[in-house]
MDTraj code that builds the backbone (N, CA, C; nanometers):
import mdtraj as md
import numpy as np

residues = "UNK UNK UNK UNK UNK UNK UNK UNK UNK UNK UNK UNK UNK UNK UNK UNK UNK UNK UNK UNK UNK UNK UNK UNK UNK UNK UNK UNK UNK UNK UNK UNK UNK UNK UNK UNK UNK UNK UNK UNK UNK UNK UNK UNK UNK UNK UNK UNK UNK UNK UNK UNK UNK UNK UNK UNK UNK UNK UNK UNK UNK UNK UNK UNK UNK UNK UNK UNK UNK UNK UNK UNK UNK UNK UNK UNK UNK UNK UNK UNK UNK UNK UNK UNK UNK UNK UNK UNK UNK UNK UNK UNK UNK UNK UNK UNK UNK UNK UNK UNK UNK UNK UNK UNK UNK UNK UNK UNK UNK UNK UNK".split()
xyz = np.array([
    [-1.1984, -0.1476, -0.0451],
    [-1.1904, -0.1763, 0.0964],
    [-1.0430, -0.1877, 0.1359],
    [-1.0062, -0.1297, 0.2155],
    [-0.9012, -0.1411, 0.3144],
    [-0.9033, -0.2361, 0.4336],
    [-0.8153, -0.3169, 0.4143],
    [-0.7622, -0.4368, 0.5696],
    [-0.6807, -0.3927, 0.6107],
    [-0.6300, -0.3814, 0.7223],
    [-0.5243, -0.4004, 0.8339],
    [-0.5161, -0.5326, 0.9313],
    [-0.3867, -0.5643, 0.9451],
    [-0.3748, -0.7203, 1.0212],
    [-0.2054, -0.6173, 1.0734],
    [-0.1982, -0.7039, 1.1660],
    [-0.0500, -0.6853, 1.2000],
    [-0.0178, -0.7649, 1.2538],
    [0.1557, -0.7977, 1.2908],
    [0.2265, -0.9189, 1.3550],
    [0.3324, -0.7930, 1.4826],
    [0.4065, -0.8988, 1.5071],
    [0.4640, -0.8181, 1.5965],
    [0.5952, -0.7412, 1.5415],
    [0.6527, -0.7533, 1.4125],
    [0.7372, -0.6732, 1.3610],
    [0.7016, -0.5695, 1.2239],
    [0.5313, -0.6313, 1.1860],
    [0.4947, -0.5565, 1.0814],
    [0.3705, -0.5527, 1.0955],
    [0.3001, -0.4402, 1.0208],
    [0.1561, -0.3670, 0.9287],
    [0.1662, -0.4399, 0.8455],
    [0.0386, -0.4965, 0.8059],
    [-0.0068, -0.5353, 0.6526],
    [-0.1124, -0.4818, 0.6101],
    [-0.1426, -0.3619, 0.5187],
    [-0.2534, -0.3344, 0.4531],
    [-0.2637, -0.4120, 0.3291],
    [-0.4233, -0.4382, 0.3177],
    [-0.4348, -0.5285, 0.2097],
    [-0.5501, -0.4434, 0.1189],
    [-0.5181, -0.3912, 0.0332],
    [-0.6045, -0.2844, -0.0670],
    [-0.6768, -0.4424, -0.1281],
    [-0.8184, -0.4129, -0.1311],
    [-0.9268, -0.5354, -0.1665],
    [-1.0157, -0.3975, -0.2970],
    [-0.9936, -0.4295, -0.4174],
    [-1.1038, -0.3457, -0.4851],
    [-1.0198, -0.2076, -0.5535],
    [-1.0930, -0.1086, -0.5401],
    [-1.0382, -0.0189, -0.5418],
    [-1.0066, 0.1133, -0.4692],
    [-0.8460, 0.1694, -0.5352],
    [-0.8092, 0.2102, -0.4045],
    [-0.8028, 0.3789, -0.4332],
    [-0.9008, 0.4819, -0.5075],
    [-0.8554, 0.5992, -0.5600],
    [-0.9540, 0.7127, -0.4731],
    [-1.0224, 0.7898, -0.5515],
    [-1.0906, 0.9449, -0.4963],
    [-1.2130, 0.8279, -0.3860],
    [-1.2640, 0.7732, -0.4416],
    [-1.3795, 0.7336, -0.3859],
    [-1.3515, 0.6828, -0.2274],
    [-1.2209, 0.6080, -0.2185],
    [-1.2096, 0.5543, -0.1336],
    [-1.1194, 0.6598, -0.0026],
    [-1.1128, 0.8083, -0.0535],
    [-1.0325, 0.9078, 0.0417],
    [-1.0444, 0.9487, 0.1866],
    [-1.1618, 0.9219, 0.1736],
    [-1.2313, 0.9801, 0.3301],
    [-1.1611, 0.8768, 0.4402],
    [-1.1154, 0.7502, 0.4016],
    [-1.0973, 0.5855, 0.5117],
    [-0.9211, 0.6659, 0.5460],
    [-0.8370, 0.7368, 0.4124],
    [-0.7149, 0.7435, 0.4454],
    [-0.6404, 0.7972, 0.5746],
    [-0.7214, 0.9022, 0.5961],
    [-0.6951, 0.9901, 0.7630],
    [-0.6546, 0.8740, 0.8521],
    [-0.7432, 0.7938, 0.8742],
    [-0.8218, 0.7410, 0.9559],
    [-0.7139, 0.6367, 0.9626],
    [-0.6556, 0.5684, 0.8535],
    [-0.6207, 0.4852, 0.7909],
    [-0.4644, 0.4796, 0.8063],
    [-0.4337, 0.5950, 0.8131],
    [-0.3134, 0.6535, 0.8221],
    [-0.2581, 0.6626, 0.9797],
    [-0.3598, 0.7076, 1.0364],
    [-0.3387, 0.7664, 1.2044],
    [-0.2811, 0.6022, 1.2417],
    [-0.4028, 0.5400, 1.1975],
    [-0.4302, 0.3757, 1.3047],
    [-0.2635, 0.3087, 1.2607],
    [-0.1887, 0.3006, 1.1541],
    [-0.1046, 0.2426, 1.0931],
    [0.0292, 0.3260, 1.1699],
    [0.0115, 0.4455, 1.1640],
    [0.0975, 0.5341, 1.2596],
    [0.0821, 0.4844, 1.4012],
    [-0.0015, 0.4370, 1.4084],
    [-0.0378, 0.4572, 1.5923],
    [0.0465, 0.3062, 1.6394],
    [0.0145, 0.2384, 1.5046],
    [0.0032, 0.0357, 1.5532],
    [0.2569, 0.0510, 1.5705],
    [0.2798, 0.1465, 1.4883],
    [0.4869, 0.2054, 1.4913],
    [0.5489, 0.0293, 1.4878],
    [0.5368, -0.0277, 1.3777],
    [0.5796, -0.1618, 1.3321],
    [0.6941, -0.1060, 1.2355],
    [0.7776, -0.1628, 1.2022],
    [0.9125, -0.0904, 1.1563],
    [0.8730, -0.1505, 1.0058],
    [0.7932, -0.2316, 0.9821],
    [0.7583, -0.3004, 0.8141],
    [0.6249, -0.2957, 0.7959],
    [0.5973, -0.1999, 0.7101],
    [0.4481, -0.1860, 0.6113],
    [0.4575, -0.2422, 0.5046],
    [0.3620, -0.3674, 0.4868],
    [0.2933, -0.4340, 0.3969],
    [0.2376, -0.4090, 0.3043],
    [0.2321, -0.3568, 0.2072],
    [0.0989, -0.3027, 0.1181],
    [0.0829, -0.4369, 0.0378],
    [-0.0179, -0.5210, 0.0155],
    [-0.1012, -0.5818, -0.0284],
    [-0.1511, -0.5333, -0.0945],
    [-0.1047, -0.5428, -0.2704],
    [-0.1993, -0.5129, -0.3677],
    [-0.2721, -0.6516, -0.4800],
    [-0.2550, -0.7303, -0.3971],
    [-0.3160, -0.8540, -0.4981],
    [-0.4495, -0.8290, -0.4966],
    [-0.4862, -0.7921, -0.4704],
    [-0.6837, -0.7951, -0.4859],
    [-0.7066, -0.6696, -0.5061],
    [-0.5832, -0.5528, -0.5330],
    [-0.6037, -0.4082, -0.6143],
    [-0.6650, -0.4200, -0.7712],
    [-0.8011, -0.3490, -0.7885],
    [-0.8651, -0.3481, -0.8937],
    [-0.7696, -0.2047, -1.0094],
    [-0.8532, -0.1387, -0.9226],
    [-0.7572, 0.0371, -0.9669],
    [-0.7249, 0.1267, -0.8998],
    [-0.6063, 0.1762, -0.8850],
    [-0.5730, 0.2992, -0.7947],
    [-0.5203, 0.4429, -0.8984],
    [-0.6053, 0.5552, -0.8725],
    [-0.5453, 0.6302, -0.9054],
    [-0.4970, 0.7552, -0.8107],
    [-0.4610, 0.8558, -0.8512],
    [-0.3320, 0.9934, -0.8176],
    [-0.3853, 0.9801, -0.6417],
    [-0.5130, 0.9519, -0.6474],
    [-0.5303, 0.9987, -0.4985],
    [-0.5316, 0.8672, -0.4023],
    [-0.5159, 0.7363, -0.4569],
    [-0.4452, 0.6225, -0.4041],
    [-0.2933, 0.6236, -0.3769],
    [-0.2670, 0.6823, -0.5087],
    [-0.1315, 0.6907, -0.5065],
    [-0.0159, 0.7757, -0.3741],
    [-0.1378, 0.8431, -0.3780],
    [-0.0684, 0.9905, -0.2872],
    [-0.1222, 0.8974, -0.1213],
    [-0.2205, 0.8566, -0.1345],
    [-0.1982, 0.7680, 0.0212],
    [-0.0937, 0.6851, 0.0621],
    [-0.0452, 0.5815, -0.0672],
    [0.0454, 0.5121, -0.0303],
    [0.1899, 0.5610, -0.0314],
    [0.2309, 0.7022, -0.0807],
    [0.3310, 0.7701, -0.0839],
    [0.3453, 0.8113, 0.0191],
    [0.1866, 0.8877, 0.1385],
    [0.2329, 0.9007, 0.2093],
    [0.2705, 0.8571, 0.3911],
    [0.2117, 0.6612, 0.2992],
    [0.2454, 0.6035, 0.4070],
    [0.3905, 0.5825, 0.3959],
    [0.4674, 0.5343, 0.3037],
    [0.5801, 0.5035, 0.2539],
    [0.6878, 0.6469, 0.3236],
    [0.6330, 0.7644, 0.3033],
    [0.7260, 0.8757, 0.3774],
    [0.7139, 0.8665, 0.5188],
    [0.5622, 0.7966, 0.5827],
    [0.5753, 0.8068, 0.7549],
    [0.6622, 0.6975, 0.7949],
    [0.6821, 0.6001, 0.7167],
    [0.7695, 0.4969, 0.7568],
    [0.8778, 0.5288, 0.7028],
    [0.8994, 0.5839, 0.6270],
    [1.0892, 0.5806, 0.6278],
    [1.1120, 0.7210, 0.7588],
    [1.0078, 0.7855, 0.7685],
    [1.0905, 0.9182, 0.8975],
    [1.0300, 0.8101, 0.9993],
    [1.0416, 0.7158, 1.0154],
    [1.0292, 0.6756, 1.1395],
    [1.1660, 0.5322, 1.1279],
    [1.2120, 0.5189, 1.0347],
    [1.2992, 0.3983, 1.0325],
    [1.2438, 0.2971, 0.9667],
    [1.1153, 0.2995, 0.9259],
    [1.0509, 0.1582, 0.8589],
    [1.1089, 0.2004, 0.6927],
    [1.0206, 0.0477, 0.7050],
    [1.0371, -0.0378, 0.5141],
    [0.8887, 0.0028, 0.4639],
    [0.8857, 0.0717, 0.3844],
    [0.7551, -0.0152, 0.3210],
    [0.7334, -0.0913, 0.2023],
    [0.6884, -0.2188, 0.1990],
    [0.7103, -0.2707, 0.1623],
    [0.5807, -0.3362, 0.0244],
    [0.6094, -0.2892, -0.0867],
    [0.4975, -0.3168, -0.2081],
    [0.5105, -0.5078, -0.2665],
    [0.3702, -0.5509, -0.2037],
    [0.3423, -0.7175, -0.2993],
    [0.2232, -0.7052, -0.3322],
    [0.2165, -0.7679, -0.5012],
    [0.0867, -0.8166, -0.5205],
    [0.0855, -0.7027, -0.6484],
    [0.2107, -0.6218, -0.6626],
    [0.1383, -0.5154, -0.7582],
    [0.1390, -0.5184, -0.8811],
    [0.0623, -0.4714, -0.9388],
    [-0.0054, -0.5008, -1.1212],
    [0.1170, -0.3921, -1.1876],
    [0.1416, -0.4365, -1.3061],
    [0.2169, -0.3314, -1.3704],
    [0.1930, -0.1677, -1.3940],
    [0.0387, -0.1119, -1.4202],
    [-0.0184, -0.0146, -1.4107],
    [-0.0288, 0.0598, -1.2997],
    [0.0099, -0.0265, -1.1794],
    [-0.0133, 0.0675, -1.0294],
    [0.1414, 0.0823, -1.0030],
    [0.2613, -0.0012, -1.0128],
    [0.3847, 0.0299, -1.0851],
    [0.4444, 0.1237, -1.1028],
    [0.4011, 0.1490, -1.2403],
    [0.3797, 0.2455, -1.3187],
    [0.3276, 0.3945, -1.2861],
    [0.2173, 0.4379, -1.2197],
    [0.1522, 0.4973, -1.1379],
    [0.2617, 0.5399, -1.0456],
    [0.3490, 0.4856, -0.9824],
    [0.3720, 0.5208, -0.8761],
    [0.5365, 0.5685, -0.9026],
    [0.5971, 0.4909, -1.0377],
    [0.7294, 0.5236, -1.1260],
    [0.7309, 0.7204, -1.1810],
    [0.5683, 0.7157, -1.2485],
    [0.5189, 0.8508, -1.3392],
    [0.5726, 0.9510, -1.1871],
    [0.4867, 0.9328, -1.0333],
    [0.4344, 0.9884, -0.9580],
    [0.6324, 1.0127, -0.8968],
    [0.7413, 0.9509, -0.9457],
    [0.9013, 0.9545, -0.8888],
    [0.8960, 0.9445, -0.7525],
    [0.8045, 0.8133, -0.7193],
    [0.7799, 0.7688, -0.5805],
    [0.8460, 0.6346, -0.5613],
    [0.8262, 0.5369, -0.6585],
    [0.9121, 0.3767, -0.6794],
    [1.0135, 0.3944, -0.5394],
    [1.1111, 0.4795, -0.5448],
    [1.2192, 0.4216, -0.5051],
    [1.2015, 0.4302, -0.3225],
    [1.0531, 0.4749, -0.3225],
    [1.0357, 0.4862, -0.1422],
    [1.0000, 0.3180, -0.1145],
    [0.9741, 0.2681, -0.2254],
    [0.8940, 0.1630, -0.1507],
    [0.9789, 0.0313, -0.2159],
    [0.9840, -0.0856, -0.1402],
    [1.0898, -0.2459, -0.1519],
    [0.9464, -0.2793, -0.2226],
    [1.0069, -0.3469, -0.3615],
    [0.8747, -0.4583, -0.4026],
    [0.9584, -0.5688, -0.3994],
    [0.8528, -0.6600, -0.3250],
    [0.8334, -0.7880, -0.3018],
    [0.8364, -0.8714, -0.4505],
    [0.9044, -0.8873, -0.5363],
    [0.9167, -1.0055, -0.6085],
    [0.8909, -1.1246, -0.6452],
    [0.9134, -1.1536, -0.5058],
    [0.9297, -1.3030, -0.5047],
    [0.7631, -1.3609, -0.4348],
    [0.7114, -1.2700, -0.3817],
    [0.5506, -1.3265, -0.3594],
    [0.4716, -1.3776, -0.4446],
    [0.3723, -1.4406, -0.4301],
    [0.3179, -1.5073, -0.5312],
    [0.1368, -1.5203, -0.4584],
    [0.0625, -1.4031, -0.5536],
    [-0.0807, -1.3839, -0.4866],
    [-0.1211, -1.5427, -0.4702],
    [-0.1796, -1.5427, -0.3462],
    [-0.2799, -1.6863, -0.3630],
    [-0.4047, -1.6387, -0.4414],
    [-0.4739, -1.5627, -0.4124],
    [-0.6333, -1.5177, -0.5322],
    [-0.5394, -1.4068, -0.6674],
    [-0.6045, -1.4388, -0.7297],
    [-0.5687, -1.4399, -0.8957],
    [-0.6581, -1.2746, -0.8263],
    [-0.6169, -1.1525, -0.9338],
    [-0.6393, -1.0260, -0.8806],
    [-0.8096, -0.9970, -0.9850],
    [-0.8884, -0.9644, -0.9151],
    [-0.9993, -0.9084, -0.9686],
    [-1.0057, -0.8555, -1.1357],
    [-1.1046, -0.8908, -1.1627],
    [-1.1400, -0.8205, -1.3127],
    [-1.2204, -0.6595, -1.2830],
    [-1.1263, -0.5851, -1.3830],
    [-1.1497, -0.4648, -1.3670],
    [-1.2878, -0.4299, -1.3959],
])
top = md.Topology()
chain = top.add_chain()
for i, resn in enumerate(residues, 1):
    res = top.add_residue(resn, chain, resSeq=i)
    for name in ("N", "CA", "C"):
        top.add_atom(name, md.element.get_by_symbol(name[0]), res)
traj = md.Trajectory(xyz[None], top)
């Protein structure tokens, strides 16, 4: 499942579950609305990310490219070493700021 919340200077998507082929059809959709909401800071929320693979990956790459051609951050918290990783293999890392210093309140799902 996919969330969206926003404030008045940022997007927060919050990936709940998992985020790969199964879940492709929501990205269009998903993508437009996040384009449409033009907040200069995208959130990605991966604390409650179960598994994402190539075709998760490639969503959040190519939210991370609509926000930097538009002037935004996007901005990675919550993420597991394997989605990381995923996204290091994919020579995408350096589109996106990880958040560090966050600290999930829910402990992240069992796979």
């Amino acid at each position: 499942m996919i969330e969206i919340t926003t404030s008045a200077s940022s997007v927060t998507l919050a990936i709940v579950g998992d985020l790969d082929l199964a879940e492709r059809d929501q990205f269009p959709q998903m993508a437009a609305k996040i384009n449409q909401l033009c907040r200069p800071r995208l959130v990605i929320d991966m604390c409650q990310a179960v598994f994402m693979d190539s075709a998760g990956a490639g969503f959040l790459i190519s939210l991370a490219g609509a926000a930097a051609k538009h002037g935004g951050t996007a901005v990675l918290r919550g993420i597991g070493p394997r989605d990381e990783f995923v996204l290091e293999v994919c020579g995408a890392l350096e589109m996106f700021r990880i958040d560090r210093d966050h600290t999930c309140e829910l402990s992240r799902p069992s796979a």
